[in-house]
C-alpha positions in Angstrom: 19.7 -55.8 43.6 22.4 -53.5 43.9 21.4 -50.1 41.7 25.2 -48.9 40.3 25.6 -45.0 40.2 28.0 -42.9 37.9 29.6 -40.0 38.6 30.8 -38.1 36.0 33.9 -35.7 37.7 37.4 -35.0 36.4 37.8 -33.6 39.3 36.6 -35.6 42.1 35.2 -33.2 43.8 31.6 -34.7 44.5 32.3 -38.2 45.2 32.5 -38.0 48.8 30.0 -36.4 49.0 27.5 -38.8 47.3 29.2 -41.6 49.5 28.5 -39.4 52.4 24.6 -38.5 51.4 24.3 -42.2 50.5 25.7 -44.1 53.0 22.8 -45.8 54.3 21.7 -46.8 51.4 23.5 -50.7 51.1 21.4 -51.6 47.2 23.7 -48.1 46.0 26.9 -48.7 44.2 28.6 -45.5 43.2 31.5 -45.6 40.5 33.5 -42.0 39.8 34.5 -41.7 36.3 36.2 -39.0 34.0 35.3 -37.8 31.2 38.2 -39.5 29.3 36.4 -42.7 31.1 33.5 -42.2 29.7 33.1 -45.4 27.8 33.3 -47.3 31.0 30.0 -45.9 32.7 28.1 -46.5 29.2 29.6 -49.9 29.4 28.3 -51.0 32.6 24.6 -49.5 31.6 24.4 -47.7 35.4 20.7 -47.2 37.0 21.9 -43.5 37.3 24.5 -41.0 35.7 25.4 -37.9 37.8 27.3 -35.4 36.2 30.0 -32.7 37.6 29.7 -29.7 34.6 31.7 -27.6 36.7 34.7 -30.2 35.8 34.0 -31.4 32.6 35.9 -29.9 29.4 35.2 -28.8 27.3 31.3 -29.3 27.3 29.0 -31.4 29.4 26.1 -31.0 27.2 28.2 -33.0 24.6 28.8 -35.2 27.1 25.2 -35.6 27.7 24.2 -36.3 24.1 26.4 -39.1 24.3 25.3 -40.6 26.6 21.2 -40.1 25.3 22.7 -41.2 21.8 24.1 -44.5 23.3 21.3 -46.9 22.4 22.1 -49.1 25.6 22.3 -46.1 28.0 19.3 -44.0 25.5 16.8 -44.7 29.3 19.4 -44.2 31.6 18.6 -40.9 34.0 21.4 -38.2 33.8 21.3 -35.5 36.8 23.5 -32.4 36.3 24.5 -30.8 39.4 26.0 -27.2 38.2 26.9 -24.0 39.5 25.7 -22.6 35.8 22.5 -20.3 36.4 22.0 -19.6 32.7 18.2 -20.3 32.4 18.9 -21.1 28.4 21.8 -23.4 29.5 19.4 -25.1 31.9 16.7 -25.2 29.2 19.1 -27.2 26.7 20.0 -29.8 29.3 16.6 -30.5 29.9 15.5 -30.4 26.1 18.3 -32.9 26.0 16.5 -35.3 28.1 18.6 -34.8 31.4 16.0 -35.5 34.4 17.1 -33.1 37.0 19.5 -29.5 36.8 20.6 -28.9 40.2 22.5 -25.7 41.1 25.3 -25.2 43.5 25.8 -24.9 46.7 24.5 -28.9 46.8 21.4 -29.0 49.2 22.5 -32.9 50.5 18.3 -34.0 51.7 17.3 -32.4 48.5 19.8 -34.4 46.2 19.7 -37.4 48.6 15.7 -38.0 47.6 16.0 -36.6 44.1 18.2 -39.9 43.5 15.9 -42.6 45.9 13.3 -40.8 44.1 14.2 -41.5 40.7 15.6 -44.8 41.1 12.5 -46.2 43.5 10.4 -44.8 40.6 12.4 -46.4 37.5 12.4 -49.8 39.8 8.4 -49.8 40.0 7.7 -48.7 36.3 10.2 -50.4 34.3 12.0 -53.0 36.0 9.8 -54.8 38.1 7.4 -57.6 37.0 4.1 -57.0 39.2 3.5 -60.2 40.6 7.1 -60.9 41.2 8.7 -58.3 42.3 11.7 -59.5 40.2 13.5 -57.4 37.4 12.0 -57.7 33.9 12.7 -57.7 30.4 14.4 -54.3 30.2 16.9 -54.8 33.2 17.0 -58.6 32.1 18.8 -57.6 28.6 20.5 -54.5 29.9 22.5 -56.9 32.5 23.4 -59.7 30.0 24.5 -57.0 27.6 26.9 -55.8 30.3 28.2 -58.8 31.1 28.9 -59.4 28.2 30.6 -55.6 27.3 32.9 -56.8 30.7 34.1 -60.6 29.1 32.6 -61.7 32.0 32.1 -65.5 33.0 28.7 -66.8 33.7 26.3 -69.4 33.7 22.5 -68.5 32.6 19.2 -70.4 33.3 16.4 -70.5 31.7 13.2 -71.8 33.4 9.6 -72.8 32.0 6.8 -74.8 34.2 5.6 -77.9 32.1 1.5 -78.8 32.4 1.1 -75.4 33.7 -2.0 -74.7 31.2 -3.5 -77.9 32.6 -3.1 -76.4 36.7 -5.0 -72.9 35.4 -7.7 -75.0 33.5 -8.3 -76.8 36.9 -7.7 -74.4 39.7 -8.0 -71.0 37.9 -5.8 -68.2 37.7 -5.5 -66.8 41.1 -3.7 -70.0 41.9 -2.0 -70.1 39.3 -0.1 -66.9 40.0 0.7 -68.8 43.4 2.6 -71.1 41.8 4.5 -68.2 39.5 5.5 -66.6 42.7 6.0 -70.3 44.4 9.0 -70.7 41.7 10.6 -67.1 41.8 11.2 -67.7 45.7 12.5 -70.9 44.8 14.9 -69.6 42.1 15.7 -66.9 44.5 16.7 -68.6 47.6 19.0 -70.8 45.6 20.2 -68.3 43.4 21.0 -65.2 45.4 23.2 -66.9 48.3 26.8 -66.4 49.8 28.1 -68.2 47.3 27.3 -66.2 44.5 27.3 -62.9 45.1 27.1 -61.0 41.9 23.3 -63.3 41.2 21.0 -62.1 39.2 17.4 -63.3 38.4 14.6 -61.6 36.1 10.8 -62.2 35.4 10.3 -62.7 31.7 6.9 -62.9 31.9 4.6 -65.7 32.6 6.0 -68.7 33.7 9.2 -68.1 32.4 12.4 -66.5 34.2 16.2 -66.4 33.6 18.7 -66.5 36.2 22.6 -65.3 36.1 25.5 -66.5 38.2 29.2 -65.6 38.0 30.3 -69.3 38.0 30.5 -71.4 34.9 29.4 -74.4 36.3 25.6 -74.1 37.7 24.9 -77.9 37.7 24.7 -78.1 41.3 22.3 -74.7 41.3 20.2 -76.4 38.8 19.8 -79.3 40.9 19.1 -77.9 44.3 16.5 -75.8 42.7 14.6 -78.5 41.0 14.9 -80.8 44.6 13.6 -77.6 46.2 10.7 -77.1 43.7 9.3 -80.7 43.4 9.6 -81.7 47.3 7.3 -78.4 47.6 5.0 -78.1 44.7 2.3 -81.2 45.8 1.3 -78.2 48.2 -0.3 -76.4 45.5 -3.1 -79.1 44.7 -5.4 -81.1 46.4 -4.6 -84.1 48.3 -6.4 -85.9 46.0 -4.5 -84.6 42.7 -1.1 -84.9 44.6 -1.3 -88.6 45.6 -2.9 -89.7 42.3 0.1 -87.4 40.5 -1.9 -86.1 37.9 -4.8 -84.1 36.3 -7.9 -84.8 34.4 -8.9 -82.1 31.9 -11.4 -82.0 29.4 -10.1 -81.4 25.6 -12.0 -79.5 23.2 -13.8 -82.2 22.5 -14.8 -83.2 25.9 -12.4 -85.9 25.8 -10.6 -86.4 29.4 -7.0 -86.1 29.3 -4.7 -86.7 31.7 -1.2 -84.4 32.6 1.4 -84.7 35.3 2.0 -82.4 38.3 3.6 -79.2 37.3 7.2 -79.7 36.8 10.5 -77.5 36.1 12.7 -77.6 33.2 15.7 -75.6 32.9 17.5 -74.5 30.2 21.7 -74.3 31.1 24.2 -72.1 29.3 27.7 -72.0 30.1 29.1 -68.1 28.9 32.5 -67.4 28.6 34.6 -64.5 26.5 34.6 -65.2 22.4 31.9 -67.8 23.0 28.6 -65.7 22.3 28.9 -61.8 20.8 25.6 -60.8 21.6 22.1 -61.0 23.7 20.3 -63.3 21.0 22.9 -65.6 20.7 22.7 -67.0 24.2 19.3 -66.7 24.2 18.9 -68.9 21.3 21.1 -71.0 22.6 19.1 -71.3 26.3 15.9 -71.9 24.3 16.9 -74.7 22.6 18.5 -76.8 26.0 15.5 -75.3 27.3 13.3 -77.0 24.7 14.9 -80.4 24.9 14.6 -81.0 28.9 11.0 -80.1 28.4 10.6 -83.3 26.4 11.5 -85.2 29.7 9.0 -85.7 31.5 9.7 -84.3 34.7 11.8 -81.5 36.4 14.9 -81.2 34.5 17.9 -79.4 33.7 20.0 -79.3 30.2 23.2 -78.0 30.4 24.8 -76.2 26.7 28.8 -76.9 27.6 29.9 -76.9 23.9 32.5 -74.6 22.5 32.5 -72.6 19.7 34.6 -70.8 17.2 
Protein backbone atom coordinates (compact mmCIF):
# COMPACT_ATOMS: atom_id res chain seq x y z
CA UNK A 1 0.00 0.00 0.00
CA UNK A 2 1.34 3.15 -1.10
CA UNK A 3 2.37 5.33 2.25
CA UNK A 4 1.60 9.22 1.00
CA UNK A 5 4.21 11.82 2.42
CA UNK A 6 3.61 15.76 3.01
CA UNK A 7 5.89 18.24 2.78
CA UNK A 8 5.23 21.19 4.22
CA UNK A 9 7.55 24.16 2.09
CA UNK A 10 6.54 27.49 0.69
CA UNK A 11 9.46 27.46 -0.64
CA UNK A 12 10.21 24.27 -2.37
CA UNK A 13 13.35 23.99 -1.34
CA UNK A 14 13.33 20.30 0.07
CA UNK A 15 11.23 18.43 -2.23
CA UNK A 16 13.91 17.28 -4.42
CA UNK A 17 15.60 16.29 -2.14
CA UNK A 18 13.18 13.82 -0.43
CA UNK A 19 12.41 12.54 -4.05
CA UNK A 20 16.09 12.17 -4.40
CA UNK A 21 16.69 10.37 -0.70
CA UNK A 22 13.60 8.32 -1.51
CA UNK A 23 13.72 7.18 -4.80
CA UNK A 24 13.90 3.64 -4.29
CA UNK A 25 11.44 3.45 -2.16
CA UNK A 26 8.22 2.62 -4.94
CA UNK A 27 5.19 2.20 -1.57
CA UNK A 28 6.41 6.38 -0.94
CA UNK A 29 4.20 8.99 -2.38
CA UNK A 30 5.46 12.44 -1.56
CA UNK A 31 2.99 15.60 -2.07
CA UNK A 32 4.62 19.32 -1.55
CA UNK A 33 2.22 21.64 -0.07
CA UNK A 34 2.26 25.37 1.34
CA UNK A 35 1.31 26.55 4.02
CA UNK A 36 -1.72 28.42 2.43
CA UNK A 37 -2.39 24.57 1.31
CA UNK A 38 -2.50 23.36 4.40
CA UNK A 39 -6.04 22.01 4.40
CA UNK A 40 -5.13 19.69 1.51
CA UNK A 41 -2.39 17.54 3.39
CA UNK A 42 -4.90 17.25 6.55
CA UNK A 43 -7.42 16.25 4.01
CA UNK A 44 -5.75 13.40 2.53
CA UNK A 45 -4.82 12.04 6.29
CA UNK A 46 -0.83 11.39 4.99
CA UNK A 47 1.24 8.47 6.78
CA UNK A 48 3.82 11.33 7.38
CA UNK A 49 4.07 15.24 7.57
CA UNK A 50 7.51 16.84 6.97
CA UNK A 51 7.78 20.32 7.64
CA UNK A 52 10.24 23.18 6.09
CA UNK A 53 10.27 25.93 9.38
CA UNK A 54 12.82 27.71 7.64
CA UNK A 55 9.92 28.65 4.91
CA UNK A 56 6.95 28.84 6.84
CA UNK A 57 5.50 32.26 8.02
CA UNK A 58 4.89 33.32 10.18
CA UNK A 59 5.20 30.28 12.68
CA UNK A 60 5.55 26.56 12.09
CA UNK A 61 4.85 25.66 15.65
CA UNK A 62 1.21 27.02 14.89
CA UNK A 63 1.37 25.19 11.99
CA UNK A 64 2.13 22.18 14.03
CA UNK A 65 -0.76 22.53 16.56
CA UNK A 66 -2.92 22.37 13.67
CA UNK A 67 -2.15 19.78 12.44
CA UNK A 68 -2.06 17.74 16.32
CA UNK A 69 -5.47 19.59 16.86
CA UNK A 70 -6.97 18.03 13.58
CA UNK A 71 -8.89 15.06 15.05
CA UNK A 72 -8.20 12.98 11.73
CA UNK A 73 -4.54 13.90 11.48
CA UNK A 74 -4.34 14.05 15.83
CA UNK A 75 -1.73 10.33 15.01
CA UNK A 76 -0.24 11.49 12.12
CA UNK A 77 3.85 11.85 12.66
CA UNK A 78 5.16 15.49 11.95
CA UNK A 79 9.12 15.74 11.40
CA UNK A 80 10.60 19.29 11.51
CA UNK A 81 13.66 19.69 9.62
CA UNK A 82 15.13 23.25 10.84
CA UNK A 83 18.12 25.29 10.80
CA UNK A 84 16.73 26.72 14.39
CA UNK A 85 19.27 25.62 17.17
CA UNK A 86 17.30 27.13 20.05
CA UNK A 87 17.18 24.19 22.56
CA UNK A 88 13.75 25.89 24.10
CA UNK A 89 12.43 26.10 20.43
CA UNK A 90 13.30 22.50 19.97
CA UNK A 91 11.79 21.63 23.36
CA UNK A 92 8.31 23.21 22.35
CA UNK A 93 8.16 21.19 19.11
CA UNK A 94 8.64 18.18 20.83
CA UNK A 95 6.28 19.00 23.85
CA UNK A 96 3.92 19.58 20.89
CA UNK A 97 4.05 16.06 19.89
CA UNK A 98 6.33 16.42 16.71
CA UNK A 99 8.38 13.00 16.52
CA UNK A 100 11.67 14.12 15.23
CA UNK A 101 13.65 17.95 15.11
CA UNK A 102 16.26 17.66 12.63
CA UNK A 103 18.81 20.51 12.17
CA UNK A 104 20.34 21.74 9.00
CA UNK A 105 22.71 21.00 6.90
CA UNK A 106 20.25 17.72 6.08
CA UNK A 107 22.32 14.44 6.74
CA UNK A 108 20.32 12.54 3.63
CA UNK A 109 21.13 8.40 5.32
CA UNK A 110 20.12 9.91 8.58
CA UNK A 111 16.74 11.44 7.42
CA UNK A 112 16.35 8.70 4.74
CA UNK A 113 15.90 5.98 7.88
CA UNK A 114 14.40 8.36 10.28
CA UNK A 115 11.27 8.24 7.78
CA UNK A 116 11.46 4.07 6.75
CA UNK A 117 11.92 4.06 10.36
CA UNK A 118 8.92 5.68 11.47
CA UNK A 119 6.64 4.57 8.91
CA UNK A 120 7.87 0.60 9.05
CA UNK A 121 7.14 1.15 12.77
CA UNK A 122 3.53 2.85 12.57
CA UNK A 123 2.77 -0.07 9.75
CA UNK A 124 3.60 -2.93 12.47
CA UNK A 125 1.92 -1.30 15.59
CA UNK A 126 -1.09 0.28 14.26
CA UNK A 127 -2.03 -0.70 10.94
CA UNK A 128 -1.41 -4.11 10.50
CA UNK A 129 -3.70 -6.91 11.57
CA UNK A 130 -1.27 -9.78 12.84
CA UNK A 131 -2.40 -12.73 11.07
CA UNK A 132 -3.12 -10.81 7.92
CA UNK A 133 -0.76 -8.60 7.34
CA UNK A 134 -3.55 -6.34 5.96
CA UNK A 135 -4.33 -2.72 7.25
CA UNK A 136 -6.73 -2.44 10.17
CA UNK A 137 -9.31 -0.55 11.83
CA UNK A 138 -7.41 2.67 12.18
CA UNK A 139 -6.09 2.90 8.46
CA UNK A 140 -9.49 1.24 7.36
CA UNK A 141 -11.55 4.54 8.65
CA UNK A 142 -8.76 6.97 7.99
CA UNK A 143 -8.93 5.94 4.14
CA UNK A 144 -12.80 5.92 3.71
CA UNK A 145 -12.80 9.25 5.53
CA UNK A 146 -10.43 10.52 2.81
CA UNK A 147 -12.25 9.42 0.17
CA UNK A 148 -14.80 10.70 1.16
CA UNK A 149 -13.08 14.53 2.09
CA UNK A 150 -11.82 14.05 -2.00
CA UNK A 151 -15.85 13.36 -3.47
CA UNK A 152 -14.34 10.43 -4.62
CA UNK A 153 -16.24 7.51 -6.46
CA UNK A 154 -16.05 4.10 -5.04
CA UNK A 155 -17.46 0.86 -4.48
CA UNK A 156 -16.97 -0.88 -0.83
CA UNK A 157 -17.20 -4.55 0.23
CA UNK A 158 -17.92 -5.92 3.01
CA UNK A 159 -17.08 -9.66 3.75
CA UNK A 160 -18.22 -12.17 6.56
CA UNK A 161 -17.64 -16.22 6.40
CA UNK A 162 -21.01 -17.93 7.17
CA UNK A 163 -20.71 -21.50 9.47
CA UNK A 164 -17.39 -20.35 10.39
CA UNK A 165 -18.16 -21.11 14.25
CA UNK A 166 -19.13 -24.56 13.19
CA UNK A 167 -15.30 -25.09 11.14
CA UNK A 168 -13.44 -23.90 14.73
CA UNK A 169 -15.78 -26.25 16.80
CA UNK A 170 -14.53 -29.07 14.47
CA UNK A 171 -11.03 -28.45 13.32
CA UNK A 172 -9.83 -25.91 16.02
CA UNK A 173 -8.46 -22.67 15.79
CA UNK A 174 -5.19 -23.08 14.27
CA UNK A 175 -7.14 -23.99 11.18
CA UNK A 176 -9.29 -21.74 11.48
CA UNK A 177 -6.93 -18.85 11.12
CA UNK A 178 -5.97 -20.80 7.81
CA UNK A 179 -9.05 -20.13 6.41
CA UNK A 180 -8.89 -16.12 7.67
CA UNK A 181 -5.72 -15.84 5.83
CA UNK A 182 -7.21 -18.37 2.85
CA UNK A 183 -9.92 -15.35 2.22
CA UNK A 184 -7.58 -12.20 2.52
CA UNK A 185 -5.32 -13.73 -0.39
CA UNK A 186 -8.47 -14.27 -2.09
CA UNK A 187 -9.86 -10.73 -1.64
CA UNK A 188 -6.41 -9.62 -2.42
CA UNK A 189 -5.57 -11.12 -5.73
CA UNK A 190 -8.92 -9.98 -6.96
CA UNK A 191 -8.89 -6.81 -5.53
CA UNK A 192 -5.49 -5.26 -6.00
CA UNK A 193 -5.00 -5.85 -9.87
CA UNK A 194 -4.25 -3.67 -13.00
CA UNK A 195 -7.43 -2.80 -13.27
CA UNK A 196 -7.89 -1.09 -10.18
CA UNK A 197 -5.17 0.69 -9.15
CA UNK A 198 -6.02 2.91 -6.29
CA UNK A 199 -7.50 -0.79 -4.23
CA UNK A 200 -7.62 -0.90 -0.99
CA UNK A 201 -8.38 -3.78 1.44
CA UNK A 202 -8.40 -3.88 5.46
CA UNK A 203 -8.65 -6.58 8.23
CA UNK A 204 -11.51 -5.69 10.55
CA UNK A 205 -10.90 -8.24 12.73
CA UNK A 206 -11.99 -11.81 12.78
CA UNK A 207 -13.59 -12.97 9.83
CA UNK A 208 -14.57 -9.89 8.59
CA UNK A 209 -12.72 -7.46 6.06
CA UNK A 210 -13.76 -4.46 3.81
CA UNK A 211 -12.40 -3.85 0.52
CA UNK A 212 -12.32 -0.34 -1.57
CA UNK A 213 -12.16 0.18 -5.36
CA UNK A 214 -12.29 3.27 -7.45
CA UNK A 215 -15.07 1.95 -9.67
CA UNK A 216 -18.74 2.11 -8.97
CA UNK A 217 -19.63 -0.94 -10.25
CA UNK A 218 -17.84 -3.96 -8.32
CA UNK A 219 -20.37 -6.76 -9.47
CA UNK A 220 -17.94 -8.45 -11.57
CA UNK A 221 -15.16 -8.14 -8.46
CA UNK A 222 -17.73 -9.65 -6.24
CA UNK A 223 -18.24 -12.37 -8.38
CA UNK A 224 -14.82 -13.53 -9.28
CA UNK A 225 -13.99 -13.43 -5.69
CA UNK A 226 -16.79 -15.64 -4.54
CA UNK A 227 -15.85 -18.24 -7.82
CA UNK A 228 -12.37 -17.96 -6.55
CA UNK A 229 -13.20 -18.75 -2.83
CA UNK A 230 -15.73 -21.64 -3.22
CA UNK A 231 -13.77 -23.59 -6.11
CA UNK A 232 -10.83 -23.48 -3.36
CA UNK A 233 -12.26 -23.66 0.09
CA UNK A 234 -13.23 -27.84 0.02
CA UNK A 235 -9.25 -27.82 0.59
CA UNK A 236 -9.61 -26.80 4.02
CA UNK A 237 -11.59 -29.96 5.22
CA UNK A 238 -11.43 -33.46 4.95
CA UNK A 239 -12.32 -35.47 2.07
CA UNK A 240 -14.87 -36.83 3.93
CA UNK A 241 -16.53 -33.35 5.12
CA UNK A 242 -16.06 -31.94 1.50
CA UNK A 243 -17.82 -34.60 -0.48
CA UNK A 244 -20.68 -35.03 2.08
CA UNK A 245 -20.87 -30.86 2.02
CA UNK A 246 -21.44 -30.41 5.43
CA UNK A 247 -20.69 -30.63 9.27
CA UNK A 248 -21.92 -32.41 12.22
CA UNK A 249 -21.62 -30.58 15.57
CA UNK A 250 -22.93 -31.24 18.81
CA UNK A 251 -25.35 -28.39 20.38
CA UNK A 252 -25.31 -27.61 23.87
CA UNK A 253 -27.46 -30.21 24.44
CA UNK A 254 -25.64 -32.85 22.66
CA UNK A 255 -27.94 -32.67 19.91
CA UNK A 256 -26.03 -33.17 16.36
CA UNK A 257 -26.55 -30.40 14.08
CA UNK A 258 -25.70 -30.18 10.86
CA UNK A 259 -24.06 -26.73 8.89
CA UNK A 260 -22.86 -26.22 5.38
CA UNK A 261 -19.21 -25.71 4.16
CA UNK A 262 -17.93 -22.27 4.91
CA UNK A 263 -19.27 -19.83 2.51
CA UNK A 264 -18.74 -16.01 1.60
CA UNK A 265 -21.26 -13.33 1.76
CA UNK A 266 -20.56 -9.86 0.71
CA UNK A 267 -21.97 -6.88 1.45
CA UNK A 268 -21.89 -4.19 -1.81
CA UNK A 269 -22.08 -0.40 -1.60
CA UNK A 270 -22.00 1.78 -4.44
CA UNK A 271 -20.38 5.48 -3.08
CA UNK A 272 -20.72 8.43 -4.90
CA UNK A 273 -20.50 12.52 -3.94
CA UNK A 274 -23.80 13.77 -1.85
CA UNK A 275 -24.73 10.04 -1.39
CA UNK A 276 -23.25 9.30 2.13
CA UNK A 277 -21.56 12.36 4.54
CA UNK A 278 -19.74 10.31 6.75
CA UNK A 279 -17.86 6.87 7.81
CA UNK A 280 -21.06 5.38 9.75
CA UNK A 281 -23.32 6.01 7.09
CA UNK A 282 -21.79 3.60 4.58
CA UNK A 283 -21.01 1.38 7.07
CA UNK A 284 -24.51 1.04 8.16
CA UNK A 285 -25.44 0.79 4.95
CA UNK A 286 -22.74 -2.29 4.08
CA UNK A 287 -24.03 -4.06 7.21
CA UNK A 288 -27.35 -4.28 6.25
CA UNK A 289 -26.66 -5.74 2.30
CA UNK A 290 -24.21 -7.59 4.21
CA UNK A 291 -26.87 -9.03 6.60
CA UNK A 292 -29.33 -9.92 3.93
CA UNK A 293 -26.90 -12.11 1.52
CA UNK A 294 -26.07 -13.93 4.71
CA UNK A 295 -29.65 -15.27 4.81
CA UNK A 296 -28.79 -17.09 1.45
CA UNK A 297 -27.47 -19.91 1.87
CA UNK A 298 -24.37 -19.95 0.14
CA UNK A 299 -21.60 -17.49 -1.13
CA UNK A 300 -23.22 -14.36 -2.01
CA UNK A 301 -23.06 -10.87 -2.94
CA UNK A 302 -25.79 -7.94 -2.24
CA UNK A 303 -25.22 -4.98 -4.01
CA UNK A 304 -26.86 -1.27 -2.24
CA UNK A 305 -27.35 0.72 -5.82
CA UNK A 306 -30.17 3.08 -4.40
CA UNK A 307 -29.96 6.76 -4.42
CA UNK A 308 -30.47 9.12 -1.88
CA UNK A 309 -31.32 12.66 -1.09
Amino acid sequence: MIQEIYLIDNSNQLEQTLIDILKNEIDYKITTVTTENLEIALKNIPSLIIANEDSIKPNALEICKKIKNNEDNSITPIIVITSNKEHTHKQEMLELGVIYYIKTPIDNEYLYYTIKNILELLYVNRRVSPLTGLPGNVQIQAEIKKRLLNKERFSMMYFDLDNFKAYNDVYGFIKGDEIIKFTANVILKNVHTDKYENSFVGHIGGDDFIAIISEKDCESVCQNIIADFDSNIKRYYTQEDAQRGYLEVANRKGVIEQFPLTSLSIGAVEVEEHKFSNVLEIGEVGASVKHLAKTIQGSTYVIDRRKRL
